[in-house]
Steps between C-alpha positions, in 0.01 A plus 500: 500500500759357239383311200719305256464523113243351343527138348337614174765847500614426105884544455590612110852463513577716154770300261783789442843382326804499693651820426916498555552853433301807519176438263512733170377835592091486579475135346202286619579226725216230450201636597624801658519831282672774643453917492857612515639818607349575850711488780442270854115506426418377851164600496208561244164599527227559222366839405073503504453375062713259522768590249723688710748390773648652799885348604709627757895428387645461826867650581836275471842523454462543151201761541575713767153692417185316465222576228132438460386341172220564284464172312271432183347153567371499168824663289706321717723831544591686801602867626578682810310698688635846617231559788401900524651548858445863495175535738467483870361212694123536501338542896435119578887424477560832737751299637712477196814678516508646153531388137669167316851559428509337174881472464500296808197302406467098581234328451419158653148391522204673348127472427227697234156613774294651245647858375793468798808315460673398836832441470767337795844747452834429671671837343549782741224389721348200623122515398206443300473781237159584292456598166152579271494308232369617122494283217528714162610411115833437617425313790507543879662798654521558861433833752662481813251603810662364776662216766499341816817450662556124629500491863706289729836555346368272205597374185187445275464225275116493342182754545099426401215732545253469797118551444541860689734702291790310667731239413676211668854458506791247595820529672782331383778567730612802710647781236881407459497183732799338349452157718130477351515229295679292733201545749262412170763183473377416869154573432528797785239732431642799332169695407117596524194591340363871529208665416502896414204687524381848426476720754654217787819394306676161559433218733648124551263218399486247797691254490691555219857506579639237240800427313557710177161624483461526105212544258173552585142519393122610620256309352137521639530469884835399491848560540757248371913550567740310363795420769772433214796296705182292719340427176170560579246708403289638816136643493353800716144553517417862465376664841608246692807463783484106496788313387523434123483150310777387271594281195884381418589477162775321326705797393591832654190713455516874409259689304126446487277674277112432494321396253109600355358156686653610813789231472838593565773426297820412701895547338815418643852343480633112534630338823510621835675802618765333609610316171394874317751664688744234501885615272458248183844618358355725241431848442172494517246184603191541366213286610238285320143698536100399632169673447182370679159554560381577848134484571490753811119325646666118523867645521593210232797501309499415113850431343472668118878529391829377596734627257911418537688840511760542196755777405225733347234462810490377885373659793151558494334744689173608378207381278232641295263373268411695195240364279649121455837581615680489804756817474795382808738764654850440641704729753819445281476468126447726173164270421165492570351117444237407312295212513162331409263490794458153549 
């Protein structure tokens, strides 16, 4: 079942001057602070406390090796993470085929389960990699204890945890599929949902096959997927074969990231695929940025922020909220966003 938005979704546009050149170096924009420094922050995730965050700085042609961040909330400073990589896979990820190489390391989507961190890696492998997670003086440090390679020849894009020790995860595209985005363009499905299990490994979620399967989240009974180029979000009941539900949203949805009341916060990027894709006669086109609430029991949508991209910040991907502030990731940038939670 598809629903529209809801006619009381509230749109804050934020004002932000018209910037001709590149903004000074970290300057606010408006309402929107920025943490400067990380690297194509495409996803974050919040460490249990509260004052710690988790960002996966995604590969580029600038960055031919991701990172993972350790980001202060409350300092507003950042560091990277070098993961200890020097254990073997403990016995419920038998079938992982030995450690992280960490000079190949790419991190996409990610997601904190407690003490694990679950992390979606394009370097070297294909997979869903697992780390234990400590929080000390100096902040988080990660163990690595194992992974689960991808099946199907596919390219990951997010991961959650599942009730069982398990997690959920999407596929993107097939690994190195060089037509995939023109399939996404055509709204040909290009991806799945999977669910990895101890002790049974990976299986297909029915009817999942979508186009550009991207973030997802479990919250209660429920499985929701965002299909980026369709522009809808689609919900999975846990347990269940029958065909999921849907919402569409106005922008191109990617992350999602749950919140304490169980609603789900939705990011993503302006237009339609088409138009995001589209040659604009520039270097780079960066696109204007949404964030909305998603109540997973009604599946309505709730507009919070429309903000216009500029030179310092475009291309949302992720949101989190931290205390009274939305923190907003990009795939491509030096910048982390920051923003009161409206």
């Amino acid at each position: 079942m598809k629903r529209l938005i809801g006619p009381c979704a509230l749109l804050l546009v934020l004002g932000l001057a018209s910037v001709a050149a590149a903004a000074p170096a970290c300057a606010p924009e408006g309402k929107v602070a920025y943490l400067c420094g990380p690297m194509n922050v495409e996803d974050m995730d919040l460490v249990p406390g509260g004052r710690w965050i988790i960002g996966s700085g995604m590969t580029s042609p600038a960055v031919p090796v991701g990172h993972l961040y350790a980001i202060d909330a409350k300092a507003r400073t950042f560091h990277q993470i070098n993961p200890d990589v020097s254990g073997r896979a403990q016995a419920i990820y038998g079938d992982c085929p030995g450690p992280l190489d960490l000079s190949k390391l790419a991190p996409h989507g990610l997601y904190v389960a407690g003490d694990r961190v679950l992390v979606v890696n394009h370097g070297g492998r294909q997979s869903i990699e697992v780390f234990r997670l400590k929080v000390g003086l100096r902040g988080p440090s990660l163990r690595w204890i194992g992974c689960a390679v991808l099946p199907d020849g596919g390219s990951g894009n997010g991961v959650a945890p599942l009730p069982d020790g398990g997690f959920v995860a999407s596929k993107f595209q097939d690994a190195g599929d060089e037509g995939a985005f023109g399939k996404m363009s055509a709204l040909k499905p290009t991806g799945a949902v999977y669910a990895w299990a101890p002790g049974r490994g990976w299986r297909k979620l029915a009817h999942s096959d979508m186009s550009g399967a991207n973030g997802l989240e479990v919250s209660g009974r429920f499985i929701l997927v965002n299909a980026w180029p369709e522009q809808k979000v689609y919900r999975f009941r846990l347990g269940s074969d029958a065909a999921p539900d849907s919402v569409a949203t106005p922008f191109l949805p990617d992350n999602l990231r749950r919140l304490p009341d169980g609603r789900i916060l939705v990011a993503g990027q302006d237009g339609d695929i088409k138009r995001l894709l589209a040659p604009c006669g520039k270097p780079r086109c960066v696109a204007g940025w949404w964030v909305a609430h998603l109540d997973p029991q009604t599946m309505k949508l709730d507009v919070l922020l429309h903000v216009p991209a500029t030179p310092s910040f475009g291309d949302a991907t992720s949101a989190l909220k931290v205390g009274n502030e939305l923190w907003v990731g990009t795939y491509m940038g030096d910048r982390v966003a920051i923003v009161p939670a409206p």
